[in-house]
C-alpha positions as CSV (number, residue, x, y, z in Angstrom):
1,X,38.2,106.3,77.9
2,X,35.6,103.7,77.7
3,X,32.4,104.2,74.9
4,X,29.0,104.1,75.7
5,X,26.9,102.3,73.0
6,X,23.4,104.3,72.4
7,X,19.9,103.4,72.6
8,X,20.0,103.0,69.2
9,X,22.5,100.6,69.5
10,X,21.1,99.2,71.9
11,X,17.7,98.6,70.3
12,X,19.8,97.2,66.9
13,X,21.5,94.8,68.6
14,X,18.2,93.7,70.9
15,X,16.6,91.2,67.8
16,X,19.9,89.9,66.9
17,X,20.5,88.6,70.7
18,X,19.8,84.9,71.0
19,X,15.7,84.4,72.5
20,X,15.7,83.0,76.0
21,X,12.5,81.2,75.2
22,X,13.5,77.6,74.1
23,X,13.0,76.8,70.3
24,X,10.5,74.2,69.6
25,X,11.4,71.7,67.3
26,X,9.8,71.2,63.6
27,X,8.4,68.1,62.1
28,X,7.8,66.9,58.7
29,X,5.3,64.7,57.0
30,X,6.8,62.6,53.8
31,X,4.0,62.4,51.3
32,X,4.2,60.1,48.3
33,X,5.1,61.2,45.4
34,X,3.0,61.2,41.8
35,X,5.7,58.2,40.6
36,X,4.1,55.9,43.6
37,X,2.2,53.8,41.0
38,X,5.2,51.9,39.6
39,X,7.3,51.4,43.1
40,X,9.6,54.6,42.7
41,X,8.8,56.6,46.0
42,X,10.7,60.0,46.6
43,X,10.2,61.7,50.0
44,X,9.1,65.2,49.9
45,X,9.2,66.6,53.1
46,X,6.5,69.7,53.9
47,X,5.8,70.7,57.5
48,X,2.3,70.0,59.0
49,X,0.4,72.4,60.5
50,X,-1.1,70.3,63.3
51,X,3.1,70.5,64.3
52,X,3.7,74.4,63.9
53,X,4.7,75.8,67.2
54,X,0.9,77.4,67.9
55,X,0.0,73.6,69.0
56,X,2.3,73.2,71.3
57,X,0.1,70.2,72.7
58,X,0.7,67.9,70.2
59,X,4.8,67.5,70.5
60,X,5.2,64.9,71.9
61,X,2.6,62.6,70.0
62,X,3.4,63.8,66.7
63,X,7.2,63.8,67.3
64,X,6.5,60.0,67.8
65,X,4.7,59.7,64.7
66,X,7.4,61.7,62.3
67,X,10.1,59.9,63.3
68,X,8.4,56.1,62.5
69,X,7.3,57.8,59.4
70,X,10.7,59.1,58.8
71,X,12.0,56.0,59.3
72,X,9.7,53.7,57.5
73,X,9.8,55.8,54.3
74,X,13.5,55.5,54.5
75,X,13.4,51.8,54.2
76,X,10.2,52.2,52.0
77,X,12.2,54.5,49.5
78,X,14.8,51.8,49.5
79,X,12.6,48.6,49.5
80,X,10.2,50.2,46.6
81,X,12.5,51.2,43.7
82,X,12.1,47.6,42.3
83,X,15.7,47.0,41.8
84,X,16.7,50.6,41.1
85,X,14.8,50.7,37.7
86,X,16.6,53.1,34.8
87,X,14.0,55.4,33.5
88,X,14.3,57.0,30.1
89,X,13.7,60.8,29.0
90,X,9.4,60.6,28.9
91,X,9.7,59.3,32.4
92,X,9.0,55.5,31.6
93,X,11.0,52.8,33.2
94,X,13.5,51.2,30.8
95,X,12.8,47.5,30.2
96,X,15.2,44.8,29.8
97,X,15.4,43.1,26.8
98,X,15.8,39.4,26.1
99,X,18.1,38.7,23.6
100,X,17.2,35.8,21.3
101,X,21.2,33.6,21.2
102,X,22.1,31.2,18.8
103,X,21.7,31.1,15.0
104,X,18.1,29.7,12.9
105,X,20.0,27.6,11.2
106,X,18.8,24.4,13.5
107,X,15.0,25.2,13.4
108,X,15.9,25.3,9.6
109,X,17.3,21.9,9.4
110,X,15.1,20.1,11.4
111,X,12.1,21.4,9.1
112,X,14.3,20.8,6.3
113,X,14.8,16.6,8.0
114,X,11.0,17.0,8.5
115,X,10.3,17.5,5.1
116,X,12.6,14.7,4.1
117,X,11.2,12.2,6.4
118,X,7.7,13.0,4.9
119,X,9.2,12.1,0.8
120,X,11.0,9.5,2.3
121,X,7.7,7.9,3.6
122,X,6.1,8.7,0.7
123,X,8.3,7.0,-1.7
124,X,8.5,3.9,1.0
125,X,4.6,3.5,1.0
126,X,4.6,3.4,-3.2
127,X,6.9,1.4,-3.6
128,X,5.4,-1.3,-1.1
129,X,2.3,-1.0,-2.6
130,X,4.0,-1.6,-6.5
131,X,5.7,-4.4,-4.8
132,X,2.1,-6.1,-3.0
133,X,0.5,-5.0,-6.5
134,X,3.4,-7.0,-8.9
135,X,2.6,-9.7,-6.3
136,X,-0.9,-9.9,-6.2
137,X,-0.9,-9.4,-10.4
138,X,2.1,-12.1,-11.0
139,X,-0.3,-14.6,-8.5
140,X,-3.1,-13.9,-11.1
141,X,-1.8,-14.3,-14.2
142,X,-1.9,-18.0,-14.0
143,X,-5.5,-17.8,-13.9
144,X,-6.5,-17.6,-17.5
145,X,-10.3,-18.1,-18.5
146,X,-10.9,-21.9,-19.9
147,X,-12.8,-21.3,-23.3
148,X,-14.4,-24.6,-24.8
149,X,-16.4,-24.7,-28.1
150,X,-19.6,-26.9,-27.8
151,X,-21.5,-26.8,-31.2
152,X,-22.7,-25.3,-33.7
153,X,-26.6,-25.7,-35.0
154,X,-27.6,-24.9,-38.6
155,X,-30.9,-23.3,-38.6
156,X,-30.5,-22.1,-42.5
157,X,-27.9,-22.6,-44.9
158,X,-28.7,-21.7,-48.8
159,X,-27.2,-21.3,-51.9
160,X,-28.4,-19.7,-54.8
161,X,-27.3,-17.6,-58.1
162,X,-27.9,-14.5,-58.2
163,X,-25.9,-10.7,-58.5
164,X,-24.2,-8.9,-56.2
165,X,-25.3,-4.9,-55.1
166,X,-23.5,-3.6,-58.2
167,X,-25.4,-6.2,-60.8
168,X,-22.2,-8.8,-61.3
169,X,-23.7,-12.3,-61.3
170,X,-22.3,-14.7,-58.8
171,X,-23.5,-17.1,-56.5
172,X,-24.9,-16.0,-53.0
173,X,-24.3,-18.0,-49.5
174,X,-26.9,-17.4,-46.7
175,X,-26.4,-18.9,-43.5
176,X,-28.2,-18.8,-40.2
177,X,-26.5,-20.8,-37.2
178,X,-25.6,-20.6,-33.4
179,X,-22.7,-21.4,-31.8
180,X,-22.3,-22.6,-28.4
181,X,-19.2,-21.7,-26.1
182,X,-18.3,-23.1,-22.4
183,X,-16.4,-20.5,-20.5
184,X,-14.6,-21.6,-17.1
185,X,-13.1,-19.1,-14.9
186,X,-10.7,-20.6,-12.4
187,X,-9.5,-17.5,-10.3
188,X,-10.3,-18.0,-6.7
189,X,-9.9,-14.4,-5.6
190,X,-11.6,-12.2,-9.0
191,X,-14.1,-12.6,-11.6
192,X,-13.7,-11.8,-14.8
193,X,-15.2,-9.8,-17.3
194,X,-15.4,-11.7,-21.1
195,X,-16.4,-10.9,-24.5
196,X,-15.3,-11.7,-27.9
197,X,-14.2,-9.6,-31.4
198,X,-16.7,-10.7,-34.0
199,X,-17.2,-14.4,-34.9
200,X,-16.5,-15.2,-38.6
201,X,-17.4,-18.4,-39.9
202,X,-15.1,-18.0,-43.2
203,X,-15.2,-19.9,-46.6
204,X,-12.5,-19.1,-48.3
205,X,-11.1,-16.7,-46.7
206,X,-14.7,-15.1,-47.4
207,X,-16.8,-14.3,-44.2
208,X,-19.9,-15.7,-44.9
209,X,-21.9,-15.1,-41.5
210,X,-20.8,-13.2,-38.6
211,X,-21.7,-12.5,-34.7
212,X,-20.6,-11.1,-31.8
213,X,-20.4,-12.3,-28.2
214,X,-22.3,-9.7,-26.1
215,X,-19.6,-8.7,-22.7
216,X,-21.2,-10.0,-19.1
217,X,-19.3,-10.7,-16.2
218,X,-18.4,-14.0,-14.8
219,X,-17.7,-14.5,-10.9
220,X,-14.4,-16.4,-9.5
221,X,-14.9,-20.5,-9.9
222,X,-17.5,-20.6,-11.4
223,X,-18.2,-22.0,-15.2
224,X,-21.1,-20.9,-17.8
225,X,-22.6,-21.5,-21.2
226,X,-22.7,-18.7,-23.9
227,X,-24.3,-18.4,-27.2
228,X,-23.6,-16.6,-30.0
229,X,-25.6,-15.6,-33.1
230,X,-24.3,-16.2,-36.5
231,X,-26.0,-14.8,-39.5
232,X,-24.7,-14.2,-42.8
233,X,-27.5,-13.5,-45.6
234,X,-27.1,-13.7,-49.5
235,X,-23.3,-13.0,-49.7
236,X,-21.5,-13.1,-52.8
237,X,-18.9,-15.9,-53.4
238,X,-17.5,-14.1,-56.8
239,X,-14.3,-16.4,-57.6
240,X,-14.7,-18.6,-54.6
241,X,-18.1,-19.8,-55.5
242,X,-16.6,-21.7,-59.0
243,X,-15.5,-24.4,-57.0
244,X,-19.1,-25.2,-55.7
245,X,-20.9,-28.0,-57.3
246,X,-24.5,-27.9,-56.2
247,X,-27.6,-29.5,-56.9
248,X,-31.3,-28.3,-57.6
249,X,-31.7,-28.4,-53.6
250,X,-28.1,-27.1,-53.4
251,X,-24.7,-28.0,-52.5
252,X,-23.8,-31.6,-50.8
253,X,-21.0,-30.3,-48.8
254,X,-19.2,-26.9,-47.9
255,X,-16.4,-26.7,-46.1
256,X,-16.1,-23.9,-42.9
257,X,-13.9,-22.2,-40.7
258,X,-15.2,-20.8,-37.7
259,X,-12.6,-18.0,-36.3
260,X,-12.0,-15.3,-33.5
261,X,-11.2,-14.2,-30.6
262,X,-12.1,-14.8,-26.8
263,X,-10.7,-11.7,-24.3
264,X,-11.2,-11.9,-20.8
265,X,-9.9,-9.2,-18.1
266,X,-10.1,-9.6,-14.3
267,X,-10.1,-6.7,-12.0
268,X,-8.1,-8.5,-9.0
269,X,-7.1,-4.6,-6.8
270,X,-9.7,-2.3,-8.3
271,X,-8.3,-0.9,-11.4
272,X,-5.5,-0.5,-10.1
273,X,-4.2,-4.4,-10.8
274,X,-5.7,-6.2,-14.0
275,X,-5.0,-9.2,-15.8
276,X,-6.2,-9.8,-19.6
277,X,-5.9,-12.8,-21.3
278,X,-7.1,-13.5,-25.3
279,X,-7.4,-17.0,-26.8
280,X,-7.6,-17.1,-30.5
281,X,-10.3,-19.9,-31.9
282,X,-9.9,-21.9,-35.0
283,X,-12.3,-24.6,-35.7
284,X,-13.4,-26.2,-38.8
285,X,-16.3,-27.5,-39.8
286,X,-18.4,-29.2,-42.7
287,X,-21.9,-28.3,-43.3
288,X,-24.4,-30.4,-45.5
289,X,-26.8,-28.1,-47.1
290,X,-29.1,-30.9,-47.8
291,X,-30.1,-31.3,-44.3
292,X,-30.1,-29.3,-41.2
293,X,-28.0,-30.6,-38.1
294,X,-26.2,-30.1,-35.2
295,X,-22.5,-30.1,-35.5
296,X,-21.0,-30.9,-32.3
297,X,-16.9,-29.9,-31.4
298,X,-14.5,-32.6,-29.3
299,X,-11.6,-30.6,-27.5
300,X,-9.0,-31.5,-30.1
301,X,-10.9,-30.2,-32.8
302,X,-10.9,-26.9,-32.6
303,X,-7.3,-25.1,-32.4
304,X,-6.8,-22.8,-29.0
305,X,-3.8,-20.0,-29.4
């Protein structure tokens, strides 16, 4: 006994039945994505409206246009991700980081070689310039200044009795004189500077006058005259003076000593180099009170040390 289904049935089972109509096919637009800025493009895939069924006129164009866009942003999704780029948890692509190899211990050596090469320099240049300055000061040193005595002129010689600044009577020497010096400087290369330590002309181991030669400088080869100013006014003889015979104009004959010393210094580098030489003077002399004179000095008289 066959069942007959009802119109109930029947009208259930009418929605569920496959449509006769054909079903139109929908297309999707990929849009890019908010990560487009840094290459990373993800396709998202939401259906246009210009392709929903109600335009049915546009199928055919648009079904075109979806599948080169479907296609392109396949290879663009695949092409764009920049090497497939890590990202970390705030979204930010993760970096590669370059390693620095090998220890510091080279760039420390090669400053510390630097440093050495610098003090090794150093010490080369000073001692080069020691050597050139030993050198140039052992050349020198040969050139020592050429100190002559000329004469010596009496303009006053006197003596007297009289007392000393405490009242003991003795006798009292004044003499007034000036003596002549020829200074030579034979350095070719520096001139030198000269001057003297006081000039004593001595009677009995008694300085009776004194002077002093003023300093001045003297160029290289070259040769000049000096003078120096003696003067030695009422100076007691005490013990030395008993010796003295004397008459009413004064004594006949006294004998003199002139002594010092001549220094000379050349500057041949600067300060840096010098060379200093001192010749010690002894000359003696006799001096006639009774008559003013000239005394003139060969070479061998006088003693040069």
């Amino acid at each position: 006994m066959l069942s007959t289904k009802s119109e109930s049935d029947i009208t259930s089972l009418a929605p569920s039945s496959p449509s006769r109509s054909p079903k139109r096919p929908v297309y999707y637009v990929q849009s890019p994505s908010r990560d487009s800025h840094d290459g990373d493009k993800s396709s998202t895939m939401q259906p246009s409206p210009m392709e929903s069924p109600s335009h049915p006129s546009s199928v055919g164009r648009h079904s075109r246009n979806s599948s080169a866009s479907r296609f392109s942003g396949i290879f663009r999704s695949s092409s764009g991700r920049k090497g497939g780029r890590k990202r970390n948890d705030k979204g930010w692509p993760e970096c590669g980081v370059i390693m620095e190899e090998g220890p510091y211990d080279e760039f420390e050596d090669k400053a510390f070689t630097r440093r050495c090469q610098a003090l090794i320099a150093l010490f080369t240049f000073v001692v080069l310039f020691t050597v050139f300055c030993l050198i140039i000061w052992g050349a020198s040193r040969p050139y020592k200044a050429e100190i002559l005595v000329k004469s010596f002129a009496v303009h006053n010689f006197y003596i007297g009795e009289g007392s000393d600044f405490s009242g003991v009577p003795t006798k009292l020497l004044t003499v007034n004189g000036t003596l002549k010096l020829s200074v030579y400087n034979p350095a070719t290369i520096f001139g030198i500077h000269v001057t003297s330590n006081p000039v004593n002309l001595v009677y009995s181991e008694i300085p009776v006058a004194t002077g002093q030669l003023k300093k001045y400088y003297q160029p290289r080869k070259s040769r000049r005259t000096v003078s120096v100013m003696l003067e030695g006014k009422k100076v007691p003889l005490y013990g030395a003076g008993s010796t003295l015979t004397f008459t009413q104009n004064g004594a006949a004959e006294i004998p003199l000593v002139l002594k010092f010393e001549v220094r000379s210094r050349g500057n041949v580098v600067g300060k840096l180099v010098r060379t200093k030489h001192r010749k010690q003077i002894s000359c003696p002399l006799v001096i006639d009170s009774t008559k003013t004179k000239l005394i003139k000095f060969k070479k061998t008289t006088c003693q040069y040390h």
